[in-house]
C-alpha positions as CSV (number, residue, x, y, z in Angstrom):
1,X,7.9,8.0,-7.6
2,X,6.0,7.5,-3.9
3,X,2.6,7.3,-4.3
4,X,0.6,10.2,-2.9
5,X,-1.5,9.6,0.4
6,X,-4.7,11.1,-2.1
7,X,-4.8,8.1,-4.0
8,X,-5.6,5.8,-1.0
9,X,-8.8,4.6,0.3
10,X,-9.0,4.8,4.3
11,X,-10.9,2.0,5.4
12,X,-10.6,2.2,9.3
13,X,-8.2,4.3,11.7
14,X,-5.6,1.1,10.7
15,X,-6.3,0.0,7.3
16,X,-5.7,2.0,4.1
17,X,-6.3,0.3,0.7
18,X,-4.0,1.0,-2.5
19,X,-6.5,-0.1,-5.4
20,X,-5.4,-1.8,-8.1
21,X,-6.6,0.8,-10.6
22,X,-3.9,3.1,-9.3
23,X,-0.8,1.7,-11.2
24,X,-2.0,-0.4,-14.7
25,X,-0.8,-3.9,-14.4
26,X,-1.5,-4.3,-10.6
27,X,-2.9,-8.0,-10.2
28,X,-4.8,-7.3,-7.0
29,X,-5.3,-4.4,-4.2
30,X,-2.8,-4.0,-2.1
31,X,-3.9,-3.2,2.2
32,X,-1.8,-1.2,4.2
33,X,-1.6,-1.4,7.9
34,X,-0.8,2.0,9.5
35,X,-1.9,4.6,11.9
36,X,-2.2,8.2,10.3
37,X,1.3,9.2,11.2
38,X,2.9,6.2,10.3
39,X,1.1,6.7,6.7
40,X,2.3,10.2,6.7
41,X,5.9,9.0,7.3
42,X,5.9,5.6,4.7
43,X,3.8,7.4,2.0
44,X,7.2,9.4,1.5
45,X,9.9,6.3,1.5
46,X,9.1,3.2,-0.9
47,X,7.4,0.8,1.4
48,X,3.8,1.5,-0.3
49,X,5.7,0.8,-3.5
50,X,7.1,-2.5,-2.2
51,X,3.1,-3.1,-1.3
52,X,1.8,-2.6,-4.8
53,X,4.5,-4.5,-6.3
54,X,3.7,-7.4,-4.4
55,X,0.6,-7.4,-6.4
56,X,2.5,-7.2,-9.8
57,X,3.8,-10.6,-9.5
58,X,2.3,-14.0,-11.2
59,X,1.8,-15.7,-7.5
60,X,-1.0,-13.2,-5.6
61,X,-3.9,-14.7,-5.8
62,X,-5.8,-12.4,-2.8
63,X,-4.8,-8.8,-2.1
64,X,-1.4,-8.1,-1.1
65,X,-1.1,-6.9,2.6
66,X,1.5,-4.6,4.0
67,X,2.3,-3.8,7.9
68,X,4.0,-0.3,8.0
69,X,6.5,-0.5,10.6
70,X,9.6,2.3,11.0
71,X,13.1,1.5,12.7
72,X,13.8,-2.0,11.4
């Protein structure tokens, strides 16, 4: 299930921050890179999921960082 934009915390016009708190087990916060229609576009595919689940795993030590990007 794609997270919903709601449970983000806008930091800048760039930066949006996925807090740990959101999904039980998350290691760290995870910081997405993205303009407002780019986070209107990846809030609806899995690429915010593949965020937080970076920050699931035993190896994150600092908050796991995620670049939206479309066309690739």
């Amino acid at each position: 299930m794609a997270i919903q934009k709601s449970q983000l915390r806008k930091l800048d016009d760039y930066r949006w921050l996925v807090p740990r708190s959101v999904k039980p087990g998350m290691l760290t916060d995870a910081l997405i890179y993205a303009d407002d229609g780019l986070l209107e576009q990846i809030v609806k595919d899995l690429s915010v999921e593949q965020a937080m689940n970076v920050a699931f795993g035993d190896g994150p030590a600092q908050r796991s960082d995620f670049a939206g990007r479309r066309g690739f």
